[in-house]
C-alpha positions, 0 to 999 in steps of 0.5 A: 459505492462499497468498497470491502464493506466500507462506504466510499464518499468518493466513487470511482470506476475501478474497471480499468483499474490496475488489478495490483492497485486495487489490491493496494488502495481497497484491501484493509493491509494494502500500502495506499489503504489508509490514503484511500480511507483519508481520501474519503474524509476530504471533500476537497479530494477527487479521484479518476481511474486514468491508464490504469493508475489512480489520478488524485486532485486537491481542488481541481489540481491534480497532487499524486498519481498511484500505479499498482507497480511503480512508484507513485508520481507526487505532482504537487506537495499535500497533505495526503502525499505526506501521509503517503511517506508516513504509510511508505515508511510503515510499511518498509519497516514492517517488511524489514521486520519480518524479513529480521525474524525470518533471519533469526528463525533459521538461524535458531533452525541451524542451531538446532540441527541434529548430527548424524550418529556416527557408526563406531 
């Protein structure tokens, strides 16, 4: 399967898959990108498209379910829900750094505002 021009090792049937998820697990900026491409280096790891959420197992025994917008449900601890919280962390402090330079943008805006000429 090719996915966003990257060969999957690991094939799923994305057909009932939440749109919102899909966008997060296959486009190259998405939240859950890099689990998916970590999911492919790891024989161990199998994926299931279940209601619409990514089902994850370790060995036959299910460790996370991804949804497309809610939080994902850590079941049991592995390596992959750790490198989950490293991304979650990533991308919390990308979104609060550009929230900051939108803030300091108009502020620098404000600062630069014009008065009106007054008529004398």
């Amino acid at each position: 399967m090719v996915i966003n021009g990257i060969e999957s090792m690991i094939t799923i049937d994305t057909t009932n898959m939440c749109s919102h998820l899909q966008k997060k697990l296959f486009e190259e900026n998405g939240i859950y990108h890099s689990l998916w491409i970590a999911m492919q280096d790891d024989p161990e790891l199998t994926a299931v498209v279940r209601s619409r959420q990514l089902h994850i197992y370790r060995n036959g025994k299910k460790v996370l379910v991804l949804a497309g917008k809610s939080v994902p449900k850590i079941i049991r601890e592995d390596s992959i829900c750790e490198l989950l919280q490293v991304e979650r962390i990533k991308w919390m402090e990308q979104r609060f750094n550009n929230a900051l330079a939108a803030i300091k943008d108009e502020s620098a805006a404000s600062l630069t505002v014009t008065r009106p000429s007054s008529n004398k």
